[in-house]
TIVEX-845140 format. One record per atom (N, C-alpha, C): x, y, z; residue in three letters. Coordinates in steps of 0.02 Angstrom, whole numbers, plus 50000, padded with zeros to 5 digits. Example, Ala and Ser with C-alpha at 12.3 -4.5 7.8 and 13.67 -1.06 7.14 Angstrom:
# residues 2
px:50660, py:49716, pz:50390, resn:Ala;
px:50615, py:49775, pz:50390, resn:Ala;
px:50660, py:49835, pz:50390, resn:Ala;
px:50642, py:49888, pz:50354, resn:Ser;
px:50684, py:49947, pz:50357, resn:Ser;
px:50645, py:50002, pz:50394, resn:Ser;
# end
This chain:
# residues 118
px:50042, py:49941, pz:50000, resn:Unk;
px:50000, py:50000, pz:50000, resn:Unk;
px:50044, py:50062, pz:50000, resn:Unk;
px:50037, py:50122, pz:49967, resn:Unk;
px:50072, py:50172, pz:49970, resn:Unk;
px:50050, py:50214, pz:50037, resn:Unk;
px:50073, py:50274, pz:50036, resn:Unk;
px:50069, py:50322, pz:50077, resn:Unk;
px:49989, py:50335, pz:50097, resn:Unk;
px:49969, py:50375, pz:50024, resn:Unk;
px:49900, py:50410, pz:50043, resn:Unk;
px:49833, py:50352, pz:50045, resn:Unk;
px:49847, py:50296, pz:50030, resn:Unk;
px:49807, py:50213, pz:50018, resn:Unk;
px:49818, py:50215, pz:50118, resn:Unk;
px:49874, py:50209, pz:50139, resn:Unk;
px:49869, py:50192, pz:50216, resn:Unk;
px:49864, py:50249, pz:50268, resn:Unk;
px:49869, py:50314, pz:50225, resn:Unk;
px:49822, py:50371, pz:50270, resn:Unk;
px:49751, py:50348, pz:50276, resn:Unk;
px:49734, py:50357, pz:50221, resn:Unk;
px:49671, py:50323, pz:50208, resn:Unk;
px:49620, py:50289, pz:50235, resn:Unk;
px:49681, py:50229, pz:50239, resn:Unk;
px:49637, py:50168, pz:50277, resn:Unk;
px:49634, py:50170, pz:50356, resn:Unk;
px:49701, py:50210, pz:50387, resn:Unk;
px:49703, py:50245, pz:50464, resn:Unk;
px:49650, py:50280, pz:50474, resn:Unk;
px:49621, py:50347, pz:50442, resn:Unk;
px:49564, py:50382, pz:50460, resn:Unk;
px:49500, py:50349, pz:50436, resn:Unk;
px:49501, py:50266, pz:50402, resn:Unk;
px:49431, py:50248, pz:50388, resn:Unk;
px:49428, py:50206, pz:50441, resn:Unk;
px:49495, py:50170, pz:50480, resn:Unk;
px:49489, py:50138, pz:50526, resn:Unk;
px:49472, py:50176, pz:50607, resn:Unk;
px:49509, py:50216, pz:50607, resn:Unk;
px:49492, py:50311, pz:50687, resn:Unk;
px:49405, py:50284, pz:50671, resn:Unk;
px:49396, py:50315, pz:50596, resn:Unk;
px:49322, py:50320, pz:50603, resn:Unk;
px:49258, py:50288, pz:50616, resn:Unk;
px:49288, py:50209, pz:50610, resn:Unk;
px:49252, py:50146, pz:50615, resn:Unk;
px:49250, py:50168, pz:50712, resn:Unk;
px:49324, py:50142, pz:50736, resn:Unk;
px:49319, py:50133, pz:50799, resn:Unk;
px:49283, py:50204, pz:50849, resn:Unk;
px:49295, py:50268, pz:50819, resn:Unk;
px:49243, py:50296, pz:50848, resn:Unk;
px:49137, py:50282, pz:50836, resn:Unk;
px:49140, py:50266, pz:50793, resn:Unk;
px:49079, py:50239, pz:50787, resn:Unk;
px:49058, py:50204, pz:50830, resn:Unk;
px:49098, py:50149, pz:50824, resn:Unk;
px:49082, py:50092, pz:50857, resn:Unk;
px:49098, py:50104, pz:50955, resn:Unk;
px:49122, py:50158, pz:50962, resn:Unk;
px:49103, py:50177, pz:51033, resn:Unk;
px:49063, py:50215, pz:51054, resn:Unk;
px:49036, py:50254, pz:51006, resn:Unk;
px:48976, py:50277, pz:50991, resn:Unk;
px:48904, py:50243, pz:51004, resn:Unk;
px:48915, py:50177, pz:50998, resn:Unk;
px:48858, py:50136, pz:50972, resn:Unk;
px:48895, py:50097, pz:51042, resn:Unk;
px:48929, py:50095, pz:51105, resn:Unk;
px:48938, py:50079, pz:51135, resn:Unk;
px:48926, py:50092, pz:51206, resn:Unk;
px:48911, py:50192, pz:51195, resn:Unk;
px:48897, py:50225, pz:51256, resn:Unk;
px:48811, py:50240, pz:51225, resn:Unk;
px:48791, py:50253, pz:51185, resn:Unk;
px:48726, py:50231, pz:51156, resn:Unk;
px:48673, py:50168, pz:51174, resn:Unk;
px:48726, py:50099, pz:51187, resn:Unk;
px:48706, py:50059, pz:51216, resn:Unk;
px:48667, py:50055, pz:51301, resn:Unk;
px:48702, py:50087, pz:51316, resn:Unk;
px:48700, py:50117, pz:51396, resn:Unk;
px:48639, py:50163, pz:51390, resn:Unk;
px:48632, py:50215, pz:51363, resn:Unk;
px:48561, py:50260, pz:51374, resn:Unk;
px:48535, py:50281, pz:51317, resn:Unk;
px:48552, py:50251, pz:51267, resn:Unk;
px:48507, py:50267, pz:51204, resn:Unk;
px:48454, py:50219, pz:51179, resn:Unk;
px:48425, py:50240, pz:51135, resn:Unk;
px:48377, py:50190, pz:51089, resn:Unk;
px:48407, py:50147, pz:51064, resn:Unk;
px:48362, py:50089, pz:51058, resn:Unk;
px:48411, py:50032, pz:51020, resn:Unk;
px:48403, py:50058, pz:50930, resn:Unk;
px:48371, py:50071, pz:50913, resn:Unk;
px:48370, py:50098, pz:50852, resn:Unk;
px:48449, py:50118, pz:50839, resn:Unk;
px:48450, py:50166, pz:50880, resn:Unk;
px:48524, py:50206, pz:50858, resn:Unk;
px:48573, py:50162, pz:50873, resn:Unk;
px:48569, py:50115, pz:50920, resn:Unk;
px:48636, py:50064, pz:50933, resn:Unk;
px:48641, py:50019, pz:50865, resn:Unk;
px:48578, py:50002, pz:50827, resn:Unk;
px:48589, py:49966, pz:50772, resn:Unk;
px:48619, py:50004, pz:50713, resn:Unk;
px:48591, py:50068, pz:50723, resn:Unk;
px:48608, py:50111, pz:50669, resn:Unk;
px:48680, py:50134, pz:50665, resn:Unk;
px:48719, py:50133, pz:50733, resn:Unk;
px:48769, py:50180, pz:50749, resn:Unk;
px:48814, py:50095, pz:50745, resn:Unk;
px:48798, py:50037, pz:50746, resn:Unk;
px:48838, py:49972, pz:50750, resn:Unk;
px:48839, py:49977, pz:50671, resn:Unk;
px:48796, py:49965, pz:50633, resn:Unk;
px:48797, py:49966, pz:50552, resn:Unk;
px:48841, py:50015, pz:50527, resn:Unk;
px:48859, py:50091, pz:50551, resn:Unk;
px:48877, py:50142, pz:50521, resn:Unk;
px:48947, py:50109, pz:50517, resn:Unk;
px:48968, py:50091, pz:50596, resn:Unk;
px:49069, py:50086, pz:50639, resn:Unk;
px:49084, py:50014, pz:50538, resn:Unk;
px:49041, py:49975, pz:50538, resn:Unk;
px:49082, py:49922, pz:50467, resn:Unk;
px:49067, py:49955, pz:50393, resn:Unk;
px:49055, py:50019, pz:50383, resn:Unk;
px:49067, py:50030, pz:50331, resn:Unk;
px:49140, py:50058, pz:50327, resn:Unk;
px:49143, py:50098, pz:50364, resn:Unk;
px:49235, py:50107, pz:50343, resn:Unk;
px:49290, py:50026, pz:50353, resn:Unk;
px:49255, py:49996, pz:50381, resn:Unk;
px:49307, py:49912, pz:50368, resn:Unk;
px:49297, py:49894, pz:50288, resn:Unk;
px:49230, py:49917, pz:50287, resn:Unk;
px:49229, py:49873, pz:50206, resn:Unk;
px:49263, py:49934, pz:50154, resn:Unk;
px:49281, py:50005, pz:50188, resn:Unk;
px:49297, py:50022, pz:50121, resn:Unk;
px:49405, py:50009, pz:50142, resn:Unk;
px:49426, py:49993, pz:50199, resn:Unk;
px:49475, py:49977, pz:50217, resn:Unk;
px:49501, py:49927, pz:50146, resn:Unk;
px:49450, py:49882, pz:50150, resn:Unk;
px:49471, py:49815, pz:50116, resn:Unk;
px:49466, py:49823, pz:50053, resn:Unk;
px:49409, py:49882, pz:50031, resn:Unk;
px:49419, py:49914, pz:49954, resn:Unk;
px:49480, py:49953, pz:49954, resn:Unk;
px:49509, py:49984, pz:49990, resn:Unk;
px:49568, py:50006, pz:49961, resn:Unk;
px:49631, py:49953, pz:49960, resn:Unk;
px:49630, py:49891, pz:49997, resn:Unk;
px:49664, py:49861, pz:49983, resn:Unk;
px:49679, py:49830, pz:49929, resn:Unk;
px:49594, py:49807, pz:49883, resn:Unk;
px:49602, py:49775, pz:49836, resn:Unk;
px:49625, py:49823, pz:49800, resn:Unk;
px:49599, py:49872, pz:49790, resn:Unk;
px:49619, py:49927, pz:49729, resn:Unk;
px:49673, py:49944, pz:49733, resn:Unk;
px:49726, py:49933, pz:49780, resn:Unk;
px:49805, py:49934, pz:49778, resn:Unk;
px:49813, py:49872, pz:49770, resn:Unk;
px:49795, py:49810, pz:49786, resn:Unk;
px:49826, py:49755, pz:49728, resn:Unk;
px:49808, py:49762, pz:49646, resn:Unk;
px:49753, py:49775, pz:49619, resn:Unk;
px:49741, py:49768, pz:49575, resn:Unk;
px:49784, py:49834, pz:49539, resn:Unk;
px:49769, py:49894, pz:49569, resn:Unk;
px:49851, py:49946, pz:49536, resn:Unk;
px:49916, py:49903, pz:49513, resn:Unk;
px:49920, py:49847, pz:49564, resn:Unk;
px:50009, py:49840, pz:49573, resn:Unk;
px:50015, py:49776, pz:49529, resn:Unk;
px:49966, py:49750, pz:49514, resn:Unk;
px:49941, py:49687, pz:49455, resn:Unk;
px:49942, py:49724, pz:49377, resn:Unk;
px:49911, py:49778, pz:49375, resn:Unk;
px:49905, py:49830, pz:49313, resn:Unk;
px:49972, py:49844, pz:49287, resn:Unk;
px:50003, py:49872, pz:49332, resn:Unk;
px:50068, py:49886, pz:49323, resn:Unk;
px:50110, py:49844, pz:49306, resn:Unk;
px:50099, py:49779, pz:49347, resn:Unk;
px:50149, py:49729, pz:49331, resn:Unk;
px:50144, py:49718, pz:49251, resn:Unk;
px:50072, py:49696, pz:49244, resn:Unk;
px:50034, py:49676, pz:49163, resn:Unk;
px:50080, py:49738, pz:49096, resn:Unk;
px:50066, py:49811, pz:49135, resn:Unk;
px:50088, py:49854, pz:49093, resn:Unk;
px:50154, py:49847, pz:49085, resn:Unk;
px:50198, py:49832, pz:49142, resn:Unk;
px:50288, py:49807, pz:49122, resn:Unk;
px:50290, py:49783, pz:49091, resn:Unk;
px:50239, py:49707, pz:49079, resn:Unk;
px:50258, py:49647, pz:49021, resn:Unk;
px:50241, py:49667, pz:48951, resn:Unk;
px:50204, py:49711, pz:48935, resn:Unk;
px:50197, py:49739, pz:48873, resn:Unk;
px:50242, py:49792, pz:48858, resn:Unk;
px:50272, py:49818, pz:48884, resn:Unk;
px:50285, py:49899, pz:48844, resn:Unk;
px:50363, py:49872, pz:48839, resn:Unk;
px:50398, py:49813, pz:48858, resn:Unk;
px:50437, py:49780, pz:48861, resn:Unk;
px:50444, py:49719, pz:48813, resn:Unk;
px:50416, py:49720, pz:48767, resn:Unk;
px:50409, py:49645, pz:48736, resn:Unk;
px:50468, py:49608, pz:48717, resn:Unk;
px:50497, py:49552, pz:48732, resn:Unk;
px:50538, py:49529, pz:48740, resn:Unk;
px:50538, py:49442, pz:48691, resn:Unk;
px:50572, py:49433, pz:48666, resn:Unk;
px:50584, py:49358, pz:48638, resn:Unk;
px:50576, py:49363, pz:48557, resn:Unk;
px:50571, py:49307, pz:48520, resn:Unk;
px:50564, py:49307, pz:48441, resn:Unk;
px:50506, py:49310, pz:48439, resn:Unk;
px:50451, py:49306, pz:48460, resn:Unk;
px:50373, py:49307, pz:48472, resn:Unk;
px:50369, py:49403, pz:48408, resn:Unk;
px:50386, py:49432, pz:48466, resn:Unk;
px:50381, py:49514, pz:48461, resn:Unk;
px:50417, py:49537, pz:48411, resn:Unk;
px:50480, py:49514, pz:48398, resn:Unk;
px:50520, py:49522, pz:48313, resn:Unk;
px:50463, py:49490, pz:48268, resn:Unk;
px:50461, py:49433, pz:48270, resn:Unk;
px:50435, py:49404, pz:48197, resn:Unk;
px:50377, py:49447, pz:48203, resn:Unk;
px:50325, py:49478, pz:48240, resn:Unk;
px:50280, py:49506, pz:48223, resn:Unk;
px:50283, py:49595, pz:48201, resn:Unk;
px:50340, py:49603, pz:48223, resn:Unk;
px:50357, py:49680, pz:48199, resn:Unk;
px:50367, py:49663, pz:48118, resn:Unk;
px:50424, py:49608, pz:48100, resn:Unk;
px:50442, py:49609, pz:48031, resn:Unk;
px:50395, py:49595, pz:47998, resn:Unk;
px:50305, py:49542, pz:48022, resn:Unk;
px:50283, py:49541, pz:47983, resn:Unk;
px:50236, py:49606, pz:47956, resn:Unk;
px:50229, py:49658, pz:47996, resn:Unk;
px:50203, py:49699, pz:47993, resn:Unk;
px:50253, py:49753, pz:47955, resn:Unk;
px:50304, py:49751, pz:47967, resn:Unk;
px:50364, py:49789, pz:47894, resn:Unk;
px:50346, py:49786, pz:47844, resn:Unk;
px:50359, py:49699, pz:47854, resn:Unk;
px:50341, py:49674, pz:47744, resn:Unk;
px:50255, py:49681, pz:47728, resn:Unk;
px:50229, py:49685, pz:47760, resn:Unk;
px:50148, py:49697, pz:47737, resn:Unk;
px:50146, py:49771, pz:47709, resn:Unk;
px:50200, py:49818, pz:47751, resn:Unk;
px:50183, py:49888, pz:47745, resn:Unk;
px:50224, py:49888, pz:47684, resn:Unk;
px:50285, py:49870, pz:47678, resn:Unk;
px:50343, py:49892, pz:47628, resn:Unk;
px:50293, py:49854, pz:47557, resn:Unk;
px:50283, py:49800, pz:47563, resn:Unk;
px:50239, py:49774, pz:47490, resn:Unk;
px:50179, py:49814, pz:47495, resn:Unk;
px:50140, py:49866, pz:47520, resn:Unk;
px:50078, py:49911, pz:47484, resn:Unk;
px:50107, py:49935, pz:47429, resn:Unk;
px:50041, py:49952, pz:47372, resn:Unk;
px:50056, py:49988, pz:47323, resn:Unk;
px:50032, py:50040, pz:47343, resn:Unk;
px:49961, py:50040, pz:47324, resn:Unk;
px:49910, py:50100, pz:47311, resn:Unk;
px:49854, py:50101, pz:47353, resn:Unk;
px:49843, py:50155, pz:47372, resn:Unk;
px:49783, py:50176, pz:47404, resn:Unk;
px:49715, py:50103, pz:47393, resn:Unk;
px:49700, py:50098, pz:47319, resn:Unk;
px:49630, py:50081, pz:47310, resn:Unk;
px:49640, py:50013, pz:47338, resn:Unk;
px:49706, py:49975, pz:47336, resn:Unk;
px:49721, py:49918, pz:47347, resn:Unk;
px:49719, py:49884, pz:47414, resn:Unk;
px:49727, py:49934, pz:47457, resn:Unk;
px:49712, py:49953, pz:47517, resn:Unk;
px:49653, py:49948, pz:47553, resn:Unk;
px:49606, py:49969, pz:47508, resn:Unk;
px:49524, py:49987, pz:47540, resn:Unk;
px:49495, py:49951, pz:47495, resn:Unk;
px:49526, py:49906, pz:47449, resn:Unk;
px:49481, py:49855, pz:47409, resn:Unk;
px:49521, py:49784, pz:47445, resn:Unk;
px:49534, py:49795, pz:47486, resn:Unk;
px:49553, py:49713, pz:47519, resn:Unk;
px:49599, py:49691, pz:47449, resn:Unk;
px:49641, py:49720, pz:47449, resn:Unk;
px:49699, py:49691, pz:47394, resn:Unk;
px:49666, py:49652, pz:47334, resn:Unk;
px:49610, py:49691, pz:47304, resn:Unk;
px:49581, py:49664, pz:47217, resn:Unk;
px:49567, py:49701, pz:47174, resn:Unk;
px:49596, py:49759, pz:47206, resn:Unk;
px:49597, py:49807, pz:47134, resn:Unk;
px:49663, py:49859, pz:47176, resn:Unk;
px:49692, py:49884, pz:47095, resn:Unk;
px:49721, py:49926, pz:47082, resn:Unk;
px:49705, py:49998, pz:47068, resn:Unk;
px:49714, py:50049, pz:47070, resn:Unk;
px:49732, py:50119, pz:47047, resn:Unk;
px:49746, py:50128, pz:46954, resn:Unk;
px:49724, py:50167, pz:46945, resn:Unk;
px:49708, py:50155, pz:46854, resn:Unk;
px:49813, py:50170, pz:46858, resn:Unk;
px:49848, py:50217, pz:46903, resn:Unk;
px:49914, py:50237, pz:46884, resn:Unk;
px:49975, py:50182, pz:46911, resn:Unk;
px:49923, py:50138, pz:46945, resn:Unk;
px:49985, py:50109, pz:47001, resn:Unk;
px:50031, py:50046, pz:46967, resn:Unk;
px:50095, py:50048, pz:46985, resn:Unk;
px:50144, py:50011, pz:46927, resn:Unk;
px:50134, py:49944, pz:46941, resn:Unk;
px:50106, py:49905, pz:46995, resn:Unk;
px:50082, py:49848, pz:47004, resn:Unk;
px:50023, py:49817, pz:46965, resn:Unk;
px:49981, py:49867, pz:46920, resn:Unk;
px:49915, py:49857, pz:46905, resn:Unk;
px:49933, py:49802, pz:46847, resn:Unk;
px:49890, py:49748, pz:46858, resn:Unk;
px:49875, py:49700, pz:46806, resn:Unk;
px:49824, py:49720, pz:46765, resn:Unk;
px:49844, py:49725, pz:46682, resn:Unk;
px:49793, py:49773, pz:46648, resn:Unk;
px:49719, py:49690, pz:46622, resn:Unk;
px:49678, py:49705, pz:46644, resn:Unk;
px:49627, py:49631, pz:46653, resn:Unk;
px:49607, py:49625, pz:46571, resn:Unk;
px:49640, py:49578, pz:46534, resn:Unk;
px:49586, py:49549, pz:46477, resn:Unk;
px:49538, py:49521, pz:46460, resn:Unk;
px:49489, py:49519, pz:46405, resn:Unk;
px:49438, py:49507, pz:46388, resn:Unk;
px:49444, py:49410, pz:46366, resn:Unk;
px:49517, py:49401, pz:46356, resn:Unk;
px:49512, py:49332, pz:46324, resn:Unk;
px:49508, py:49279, pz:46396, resn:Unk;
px:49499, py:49237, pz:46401, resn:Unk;
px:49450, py:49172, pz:46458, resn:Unk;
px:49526, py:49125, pz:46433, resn:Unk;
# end
């Protein structure tokens, strides 16, 4: 947990345990209403304790995930850069492009001129 994650969780925990003595001297001369109400209030800061915990594991899981990518490492990550070179370096033309590679550009030096003979 960092710094401001375990400030955090210190003043959600102060705040629980004052509650919950709250709901302790309440017990003694108050309504039970409010002892239930003032016992229910003291476990919401536990449960958000335990949300900040997860949400600092799951940060420190993200991060990890984000190291393994921005890092790519092995022949996996080459062969897929080069295949994406030679796909780019073999384009011709625009139309060839946005016709899923079956037509040509009336100018483009790749163009196969299509005959009439079968």
């Amino acid at each position: 947990m960092n710094r401001s994650a375990g400030l955090l969780s210190a003043l959600y925990l102060a705040t629980s345990t004052g509650l919950a003595w709250t709901a302790v001297l309440a017990l003694r001369t108050g309504p039970p209403w409010a002892v239930c109400l003032l016992a229910a209030a003291s476990l919401v800061p536990v449960i958000a304790v335990v949300r900040e915990s997860v949400l600092c594991d799951q940060q420190r899981a993200l991060a990890e995930m984000r190291g393994r990518v921005a890092a790519p490492e092995g022949p996996g990550a080459q062969a897929a850069d080069t295949i994406v070179r030679a796909e780019l370096d073999t384009a011709c033309c625009e139309r060839w492009w946005t016709s899923c590679g079956t037509d040509h550009d009336s100018a483009c030096p790749r163009r196969v001129p299509r005959s009439s003979a079968a």
